[in-house]
ROLUMVO-92177 format. One record per residue: residue in one letter; residue number from 1; chain; y, z, x of N, C-alpha, C, O in turn. Coordinates in Angstrom, 3 decimals, always signed. Last residue first. Layout:
BEGIN
r, k, c, n.yy, n.zz, n.xx, ca.yy, ca.zz, ca.xx, c.yy, c.zz, c.xx, o.yy, o.zz, o.xx
a, NUM, A, Y, Z, X, Y, Z, X, Y, Z, X, Y, Z, X
...
REM end
This chain:
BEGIN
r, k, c, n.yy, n.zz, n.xx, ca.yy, ca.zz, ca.xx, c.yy, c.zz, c.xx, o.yy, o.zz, o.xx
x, 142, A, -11.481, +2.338, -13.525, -11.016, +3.513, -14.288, -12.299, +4.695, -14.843, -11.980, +5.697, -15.484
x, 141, A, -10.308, +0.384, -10.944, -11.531, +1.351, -11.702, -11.166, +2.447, -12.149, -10.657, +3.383, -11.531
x, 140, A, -8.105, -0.710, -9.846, -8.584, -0.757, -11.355, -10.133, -0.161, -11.758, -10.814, -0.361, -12.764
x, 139, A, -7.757, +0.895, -7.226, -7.200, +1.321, -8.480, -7.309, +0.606, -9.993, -6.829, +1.069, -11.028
x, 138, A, -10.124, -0.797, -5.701, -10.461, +0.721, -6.377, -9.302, +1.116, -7.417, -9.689, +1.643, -8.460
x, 137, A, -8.430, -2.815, -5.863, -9.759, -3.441, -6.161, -10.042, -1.469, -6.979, -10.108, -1.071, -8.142
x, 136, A, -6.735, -2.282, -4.745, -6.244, -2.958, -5.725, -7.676, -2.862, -6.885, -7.817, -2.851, -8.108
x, 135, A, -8.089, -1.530, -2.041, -6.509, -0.674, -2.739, -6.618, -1.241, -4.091, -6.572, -0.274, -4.851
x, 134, A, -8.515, -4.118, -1.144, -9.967, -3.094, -1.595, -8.704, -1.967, -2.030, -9.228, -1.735, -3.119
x, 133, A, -6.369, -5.589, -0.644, -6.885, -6.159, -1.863, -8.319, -4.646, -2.207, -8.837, -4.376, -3.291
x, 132, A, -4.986, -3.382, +0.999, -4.493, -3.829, -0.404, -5.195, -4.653, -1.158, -4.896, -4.678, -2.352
x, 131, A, -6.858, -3.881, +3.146, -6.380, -2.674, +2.608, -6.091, -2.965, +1.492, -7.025, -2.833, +0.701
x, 130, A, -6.227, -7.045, +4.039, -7.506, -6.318, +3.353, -7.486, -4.553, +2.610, -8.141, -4.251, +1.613
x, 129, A, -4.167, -7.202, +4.447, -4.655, -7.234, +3.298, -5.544, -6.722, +2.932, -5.800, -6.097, +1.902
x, 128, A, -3.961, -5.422, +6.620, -2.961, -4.794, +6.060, -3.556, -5.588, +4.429, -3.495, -4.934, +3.388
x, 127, A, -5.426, -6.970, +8.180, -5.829, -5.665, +8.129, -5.265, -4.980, +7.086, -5.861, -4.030, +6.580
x, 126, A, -5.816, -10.387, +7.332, -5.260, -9.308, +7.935, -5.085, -8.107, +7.792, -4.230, -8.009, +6.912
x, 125, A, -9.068, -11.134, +6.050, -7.583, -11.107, +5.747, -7.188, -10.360, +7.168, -8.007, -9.865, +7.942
x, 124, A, -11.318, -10.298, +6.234, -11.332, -11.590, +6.107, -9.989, -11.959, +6.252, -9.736, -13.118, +6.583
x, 123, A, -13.115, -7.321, +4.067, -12.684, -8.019, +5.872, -12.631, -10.209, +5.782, -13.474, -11.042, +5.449
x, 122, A, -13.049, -4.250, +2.623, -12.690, -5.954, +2.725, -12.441, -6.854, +3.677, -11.271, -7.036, +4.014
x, 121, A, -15.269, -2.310, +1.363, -14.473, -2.559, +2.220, -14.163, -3.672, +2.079, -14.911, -4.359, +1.384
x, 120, A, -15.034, +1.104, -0.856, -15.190, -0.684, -0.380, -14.680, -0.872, +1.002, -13.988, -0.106, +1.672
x, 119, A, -17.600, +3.657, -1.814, -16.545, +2.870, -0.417, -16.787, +1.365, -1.031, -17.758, +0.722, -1.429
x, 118, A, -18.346, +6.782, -3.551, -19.076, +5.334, -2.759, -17.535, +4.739, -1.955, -16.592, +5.463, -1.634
x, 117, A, -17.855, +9.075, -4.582, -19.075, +8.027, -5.117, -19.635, +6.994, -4.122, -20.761, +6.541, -3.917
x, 116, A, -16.540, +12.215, -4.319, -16.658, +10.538, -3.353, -17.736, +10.307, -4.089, -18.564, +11.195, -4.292
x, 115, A, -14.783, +13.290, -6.944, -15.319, +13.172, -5.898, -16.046, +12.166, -5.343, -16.162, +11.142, -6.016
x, 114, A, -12.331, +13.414, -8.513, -12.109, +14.089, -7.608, -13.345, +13.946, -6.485, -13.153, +14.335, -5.332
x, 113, A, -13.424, +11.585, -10.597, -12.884, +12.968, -11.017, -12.973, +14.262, -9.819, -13.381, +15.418, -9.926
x, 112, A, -14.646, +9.748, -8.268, -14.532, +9.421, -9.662, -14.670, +11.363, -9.683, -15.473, +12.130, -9.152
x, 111, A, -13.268, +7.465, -5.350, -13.836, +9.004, -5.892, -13.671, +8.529, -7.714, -13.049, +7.625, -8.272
x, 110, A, -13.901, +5.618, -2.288, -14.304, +5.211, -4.077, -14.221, +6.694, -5.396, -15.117, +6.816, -6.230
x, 109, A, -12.454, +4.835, +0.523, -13.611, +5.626, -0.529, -13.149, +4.983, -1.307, -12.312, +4.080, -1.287
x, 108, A, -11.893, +1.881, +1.747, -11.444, +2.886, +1.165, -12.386, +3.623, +0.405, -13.126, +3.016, -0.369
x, 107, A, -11.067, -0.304, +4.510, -11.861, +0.352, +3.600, -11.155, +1.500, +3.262, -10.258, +2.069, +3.884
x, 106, A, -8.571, -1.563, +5.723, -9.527, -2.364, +5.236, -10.421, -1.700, +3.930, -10.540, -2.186, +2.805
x, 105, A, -8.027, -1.597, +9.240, -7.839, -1.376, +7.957, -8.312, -2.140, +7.170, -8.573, -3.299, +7.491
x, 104, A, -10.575, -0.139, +11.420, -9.371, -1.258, +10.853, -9.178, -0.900, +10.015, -9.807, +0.062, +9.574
x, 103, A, -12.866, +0.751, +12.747, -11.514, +1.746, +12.508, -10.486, +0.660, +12.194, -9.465, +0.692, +12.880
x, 102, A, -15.936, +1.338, +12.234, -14.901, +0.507, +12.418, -13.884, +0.803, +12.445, -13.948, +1.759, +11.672
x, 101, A, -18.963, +2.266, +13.534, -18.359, +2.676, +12.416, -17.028, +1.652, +12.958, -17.130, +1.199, +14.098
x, 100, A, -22.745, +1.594, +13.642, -21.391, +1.351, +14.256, -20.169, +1.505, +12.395, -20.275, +1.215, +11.203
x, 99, A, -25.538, +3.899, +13.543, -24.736, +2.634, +13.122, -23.293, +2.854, +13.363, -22.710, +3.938, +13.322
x, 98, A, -25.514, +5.792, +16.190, -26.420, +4.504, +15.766, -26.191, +3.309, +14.836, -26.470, +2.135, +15.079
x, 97, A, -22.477, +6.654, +17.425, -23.777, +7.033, +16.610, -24.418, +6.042, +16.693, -23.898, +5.161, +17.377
x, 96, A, -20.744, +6.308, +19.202, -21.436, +7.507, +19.228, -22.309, +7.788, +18.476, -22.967, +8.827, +18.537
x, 95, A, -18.260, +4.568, +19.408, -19.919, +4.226, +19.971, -21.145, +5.321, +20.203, -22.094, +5.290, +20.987
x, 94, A, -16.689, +6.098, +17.625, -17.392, +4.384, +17.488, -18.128, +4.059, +17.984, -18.924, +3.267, +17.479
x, 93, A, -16.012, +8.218, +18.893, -17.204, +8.237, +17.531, -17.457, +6.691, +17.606, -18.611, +6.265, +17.638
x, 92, A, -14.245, +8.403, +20.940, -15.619, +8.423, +21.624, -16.598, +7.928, +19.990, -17.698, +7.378, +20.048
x, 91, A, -12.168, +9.386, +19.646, -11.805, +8.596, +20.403, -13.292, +7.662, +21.016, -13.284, +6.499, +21.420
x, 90, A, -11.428, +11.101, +18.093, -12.444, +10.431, +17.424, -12.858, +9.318, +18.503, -13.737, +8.486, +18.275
x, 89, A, -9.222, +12.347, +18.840, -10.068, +13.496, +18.387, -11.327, +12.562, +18.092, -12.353, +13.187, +17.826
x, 88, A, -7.423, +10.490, +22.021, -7.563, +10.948, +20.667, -8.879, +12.092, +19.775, -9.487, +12.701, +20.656
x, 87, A, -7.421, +9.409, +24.017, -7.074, +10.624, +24.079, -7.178, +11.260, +22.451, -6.978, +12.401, +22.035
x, 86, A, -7.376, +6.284, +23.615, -7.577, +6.956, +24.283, -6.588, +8.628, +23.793, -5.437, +8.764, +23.379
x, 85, A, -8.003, +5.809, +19.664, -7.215, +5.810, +20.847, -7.456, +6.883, +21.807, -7.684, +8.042, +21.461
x, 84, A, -8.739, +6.915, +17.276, -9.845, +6.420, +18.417, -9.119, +5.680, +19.477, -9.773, +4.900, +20.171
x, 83, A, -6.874, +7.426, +15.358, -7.673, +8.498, +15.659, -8.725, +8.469, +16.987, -9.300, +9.402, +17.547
x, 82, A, -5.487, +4.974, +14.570, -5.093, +6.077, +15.531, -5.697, +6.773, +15.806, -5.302, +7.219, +16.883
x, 81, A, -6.891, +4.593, +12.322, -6.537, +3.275, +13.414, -6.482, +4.123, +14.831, -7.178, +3.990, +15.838
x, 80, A, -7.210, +6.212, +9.778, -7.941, +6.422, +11.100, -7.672, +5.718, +12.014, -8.290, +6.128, +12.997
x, 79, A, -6.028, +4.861, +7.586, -5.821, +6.324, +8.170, -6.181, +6.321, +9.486, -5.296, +6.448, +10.332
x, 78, A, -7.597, +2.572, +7.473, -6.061, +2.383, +7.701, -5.421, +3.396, +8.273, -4.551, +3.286, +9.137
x, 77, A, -10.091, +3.753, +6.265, -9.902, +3.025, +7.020, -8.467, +3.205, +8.155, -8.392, +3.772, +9.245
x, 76, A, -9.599, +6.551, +3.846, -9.161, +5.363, +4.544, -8.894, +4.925, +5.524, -7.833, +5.228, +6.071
x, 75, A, -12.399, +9.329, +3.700, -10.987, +8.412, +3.864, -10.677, +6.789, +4.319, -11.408, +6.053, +4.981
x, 74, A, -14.760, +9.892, +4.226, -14.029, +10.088, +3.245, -12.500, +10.119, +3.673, -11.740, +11.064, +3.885
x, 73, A, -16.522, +9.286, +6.399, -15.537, +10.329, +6.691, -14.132, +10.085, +5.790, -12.967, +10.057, +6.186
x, 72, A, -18.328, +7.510, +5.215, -18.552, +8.507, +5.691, -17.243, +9.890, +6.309, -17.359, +11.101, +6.497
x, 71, A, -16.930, +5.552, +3.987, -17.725, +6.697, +2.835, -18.114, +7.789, +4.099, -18.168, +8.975, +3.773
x, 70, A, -15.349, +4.322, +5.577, -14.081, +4.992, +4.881, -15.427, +6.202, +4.089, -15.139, +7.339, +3.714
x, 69, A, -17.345, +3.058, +7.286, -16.694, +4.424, +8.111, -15.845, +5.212, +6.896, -15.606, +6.415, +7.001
x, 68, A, -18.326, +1.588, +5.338, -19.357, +2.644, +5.866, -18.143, +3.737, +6.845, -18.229, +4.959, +6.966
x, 67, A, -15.974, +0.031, +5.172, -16.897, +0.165, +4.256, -17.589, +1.399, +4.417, -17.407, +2.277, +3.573
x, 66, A, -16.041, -1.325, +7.471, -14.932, -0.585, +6.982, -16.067, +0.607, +5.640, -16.610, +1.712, +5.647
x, 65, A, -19.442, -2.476, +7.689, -18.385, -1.567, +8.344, -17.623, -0.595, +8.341, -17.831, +0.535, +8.782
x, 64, A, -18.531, -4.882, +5.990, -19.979, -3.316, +5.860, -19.164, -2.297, +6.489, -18.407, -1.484, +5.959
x, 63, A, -16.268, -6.275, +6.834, -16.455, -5.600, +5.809, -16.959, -4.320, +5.194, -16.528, -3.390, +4.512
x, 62, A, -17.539, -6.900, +9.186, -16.380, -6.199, +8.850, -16.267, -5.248, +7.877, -16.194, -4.019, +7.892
x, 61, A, -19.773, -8.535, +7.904, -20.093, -7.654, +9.097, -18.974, -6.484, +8.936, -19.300, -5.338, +8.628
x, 60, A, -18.243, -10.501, +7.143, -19.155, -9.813, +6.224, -19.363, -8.666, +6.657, -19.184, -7.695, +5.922
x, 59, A, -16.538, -11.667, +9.020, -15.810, -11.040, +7.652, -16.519, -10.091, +7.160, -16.038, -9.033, +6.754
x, 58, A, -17.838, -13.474, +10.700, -17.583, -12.107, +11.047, -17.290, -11.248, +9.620, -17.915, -10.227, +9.333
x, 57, A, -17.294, -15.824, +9.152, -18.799, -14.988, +9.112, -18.757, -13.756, +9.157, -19.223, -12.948, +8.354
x, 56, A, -14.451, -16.239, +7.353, -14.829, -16.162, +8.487, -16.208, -15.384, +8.128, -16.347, -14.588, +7.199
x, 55, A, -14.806, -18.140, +4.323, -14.554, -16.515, +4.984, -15.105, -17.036, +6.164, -15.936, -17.942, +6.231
x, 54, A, -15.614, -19.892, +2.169, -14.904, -19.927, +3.541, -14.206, -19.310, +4.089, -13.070, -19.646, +4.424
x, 53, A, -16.841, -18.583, +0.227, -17.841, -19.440, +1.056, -17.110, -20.467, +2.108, -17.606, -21.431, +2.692
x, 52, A, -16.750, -14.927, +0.483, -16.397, -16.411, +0.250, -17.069, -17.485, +1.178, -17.590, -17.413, +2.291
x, 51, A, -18.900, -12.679, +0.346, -18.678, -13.733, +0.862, -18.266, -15.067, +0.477, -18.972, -16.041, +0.217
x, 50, A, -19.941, -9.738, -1.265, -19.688, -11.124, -1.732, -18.451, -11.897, -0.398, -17.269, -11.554, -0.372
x, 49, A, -22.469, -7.068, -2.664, -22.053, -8.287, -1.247, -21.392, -9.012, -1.711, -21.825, -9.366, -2.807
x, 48, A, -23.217, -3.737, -3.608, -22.748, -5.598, -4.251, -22.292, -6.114, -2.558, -21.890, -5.450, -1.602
x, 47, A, -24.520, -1.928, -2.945, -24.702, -2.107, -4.302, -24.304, -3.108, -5.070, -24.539, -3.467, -6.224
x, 46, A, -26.323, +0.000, -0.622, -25.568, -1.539, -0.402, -25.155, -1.773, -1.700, -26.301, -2.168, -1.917
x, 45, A, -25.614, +3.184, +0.627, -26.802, +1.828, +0.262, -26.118, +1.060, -0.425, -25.112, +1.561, -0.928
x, 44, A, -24.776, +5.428, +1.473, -24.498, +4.639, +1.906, -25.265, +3.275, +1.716, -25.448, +2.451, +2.612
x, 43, A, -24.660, +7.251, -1.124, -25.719, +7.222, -0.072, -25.501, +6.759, +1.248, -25.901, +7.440, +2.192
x, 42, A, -22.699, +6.085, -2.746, -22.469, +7.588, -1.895, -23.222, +7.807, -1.091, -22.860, +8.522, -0.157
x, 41, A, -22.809, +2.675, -2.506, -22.920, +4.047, -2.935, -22.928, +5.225, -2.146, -23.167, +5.235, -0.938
x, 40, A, -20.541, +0.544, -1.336, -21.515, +0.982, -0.944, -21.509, +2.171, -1.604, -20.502, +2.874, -1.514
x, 39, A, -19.729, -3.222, -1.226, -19.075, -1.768, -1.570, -20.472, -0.980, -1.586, -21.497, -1.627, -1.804
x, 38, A, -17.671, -5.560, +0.417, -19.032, -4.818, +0.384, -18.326, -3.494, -0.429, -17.211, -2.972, -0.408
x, 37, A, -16.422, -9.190, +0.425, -16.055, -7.541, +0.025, -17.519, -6.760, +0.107, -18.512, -7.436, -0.164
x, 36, A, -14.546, -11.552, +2.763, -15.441, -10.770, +2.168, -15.662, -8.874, +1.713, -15.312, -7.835, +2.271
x, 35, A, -12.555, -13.704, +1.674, -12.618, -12.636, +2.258, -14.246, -12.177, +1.958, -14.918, -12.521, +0.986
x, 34, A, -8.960, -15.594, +2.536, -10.874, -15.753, +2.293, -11.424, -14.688, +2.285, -10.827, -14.073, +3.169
x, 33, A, -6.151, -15.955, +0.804, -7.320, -14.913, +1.629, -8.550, -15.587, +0.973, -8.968, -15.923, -0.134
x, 32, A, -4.371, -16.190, -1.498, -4.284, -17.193, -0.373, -5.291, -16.719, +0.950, -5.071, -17.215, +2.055
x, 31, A, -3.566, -13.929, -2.850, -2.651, -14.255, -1.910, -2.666, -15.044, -0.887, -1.934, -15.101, +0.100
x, 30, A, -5.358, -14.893, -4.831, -4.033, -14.516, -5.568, -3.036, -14.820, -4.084, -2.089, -15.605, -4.049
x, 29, A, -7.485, -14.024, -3.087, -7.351, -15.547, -4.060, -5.648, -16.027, -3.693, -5.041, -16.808, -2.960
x, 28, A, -7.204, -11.075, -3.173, -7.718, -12.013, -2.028, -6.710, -13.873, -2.246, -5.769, -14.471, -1.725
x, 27, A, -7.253, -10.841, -5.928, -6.185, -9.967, -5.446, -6.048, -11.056, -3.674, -5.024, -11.571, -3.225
x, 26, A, -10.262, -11.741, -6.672, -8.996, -11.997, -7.397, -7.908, -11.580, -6.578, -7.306, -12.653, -6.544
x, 25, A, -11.839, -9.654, -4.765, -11.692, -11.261, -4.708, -10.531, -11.950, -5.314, -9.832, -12.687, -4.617
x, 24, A, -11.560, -7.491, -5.840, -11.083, -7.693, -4.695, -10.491, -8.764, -4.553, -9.311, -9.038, -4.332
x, 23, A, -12.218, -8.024, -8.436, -11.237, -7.580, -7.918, -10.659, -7.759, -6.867, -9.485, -8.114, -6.753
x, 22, A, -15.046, -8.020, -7.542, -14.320, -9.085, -8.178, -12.455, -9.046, -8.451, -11.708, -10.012, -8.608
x, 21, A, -15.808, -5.600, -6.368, -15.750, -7.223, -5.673, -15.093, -7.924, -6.262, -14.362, -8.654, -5.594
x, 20, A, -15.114, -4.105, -8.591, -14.188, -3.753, -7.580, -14.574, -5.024, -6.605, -13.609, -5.512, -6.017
x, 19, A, -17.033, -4.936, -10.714, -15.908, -4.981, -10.929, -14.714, -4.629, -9.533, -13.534, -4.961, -9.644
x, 18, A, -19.778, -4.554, -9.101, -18.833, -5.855, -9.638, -17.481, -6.107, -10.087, -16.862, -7.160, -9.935
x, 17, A, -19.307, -1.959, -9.152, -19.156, -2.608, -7.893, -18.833, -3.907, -8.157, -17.856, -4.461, -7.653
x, 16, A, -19.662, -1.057, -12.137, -18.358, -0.686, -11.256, -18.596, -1.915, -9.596, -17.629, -2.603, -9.268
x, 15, A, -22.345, -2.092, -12.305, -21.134, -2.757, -12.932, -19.824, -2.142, -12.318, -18.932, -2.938, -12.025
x, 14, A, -23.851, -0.090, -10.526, -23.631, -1.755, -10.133, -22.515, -2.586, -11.606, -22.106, -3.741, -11.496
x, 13, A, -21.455, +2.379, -10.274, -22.640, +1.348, -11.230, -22.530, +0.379, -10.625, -21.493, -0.112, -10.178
x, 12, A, -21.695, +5.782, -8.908, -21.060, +4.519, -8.981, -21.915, +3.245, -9.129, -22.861, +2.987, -8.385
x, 11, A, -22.405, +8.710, -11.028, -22.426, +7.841, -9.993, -21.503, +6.524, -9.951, -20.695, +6.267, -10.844
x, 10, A, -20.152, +10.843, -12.951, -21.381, +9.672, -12.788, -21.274, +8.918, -11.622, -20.191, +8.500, -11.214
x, 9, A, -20.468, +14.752, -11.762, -19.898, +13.247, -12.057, -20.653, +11.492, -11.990, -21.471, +11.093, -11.161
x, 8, A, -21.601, +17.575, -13.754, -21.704, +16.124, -13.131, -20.612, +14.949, -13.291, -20.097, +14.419, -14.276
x, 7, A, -20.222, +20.247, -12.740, -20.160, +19.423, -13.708, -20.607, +17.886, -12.902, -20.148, +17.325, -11.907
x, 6, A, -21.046, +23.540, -12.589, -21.054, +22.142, -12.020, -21.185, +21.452, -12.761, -22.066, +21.595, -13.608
x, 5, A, -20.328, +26.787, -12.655, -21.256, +25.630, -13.889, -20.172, +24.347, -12.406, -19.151, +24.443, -11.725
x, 4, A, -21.791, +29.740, -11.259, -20.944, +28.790, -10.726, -21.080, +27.393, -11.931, -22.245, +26.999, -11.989
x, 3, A, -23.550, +31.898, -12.419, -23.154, +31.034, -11.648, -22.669, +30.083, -11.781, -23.185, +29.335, -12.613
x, 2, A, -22.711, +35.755, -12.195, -22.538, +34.184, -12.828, -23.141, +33.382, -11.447, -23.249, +33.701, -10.263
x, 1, A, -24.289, +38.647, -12.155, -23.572, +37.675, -11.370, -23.718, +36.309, -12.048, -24.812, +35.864, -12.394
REM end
């Protein structure tokens, strides 16, 4: 009986996270957004912070957040808006665990050759930016 070969994929670098904050931030800038960006390894542990230094406070908080709900249930933020409406399948998860998960738009996994590494999120903008600047931010990681 074989087994199975697994191929490693590389984690996500504190130089990849700089590069997707800074990104962010540029894309933010670009459209006139304060924002703040978090991005978080597959673990869920912290690997860059960045807070404009006239971002709403809340922003940061947001941010983690999006951030932590898109790595834990590997998808986008933006996807899920709907899912925690009365009557819905998720409807109850936001106040159902111990750390609080967010359902804006905003965050997005992070995959490298098909699998989850990590999450940004972006909070500071309107929901729809923030999507597109952490959108912008993960499609220049190559």
């Amino acid at each position: 009986m074989s087994t199975p070969t697994r191929t490693a994929v590389a984690p996500l670098t504190t130089e990849d996270a700089e590069l997707l904050v800074a990104t962010a931030k540029a894309a933010a800038e670009a459209a006139g957004a304060t924002v703040s960006v978090t991005v978080l390894d597959a673990g869920g542990h912290l690997l860059a912070f960045r807070r404009d230094d006239r971002a709403v406070l809340i922003s940061g908080e947001t941010s983690t957040r999006k951030a932590y709900t898109a790595l834990q249930l590997n998808a986008p933020t933006a996807e899920l808006v709907d899912t925690v409406l009365p009557g819905s399948p998720f409807h109850t998860l936001p106040t159902a665990l111990d750390r609080p998960l967010l359902f804006i738009a905003g965050g997005l996994p992070v995959h490298r050759d098909g699998r989850l590494i990590g999450a940004i999120g972006v909070g500071g903008g309107a929901p729809d930016q923030d999507h597109g600047f952490a959108a912008a931010a993960r499609d220049a990681l190559v």
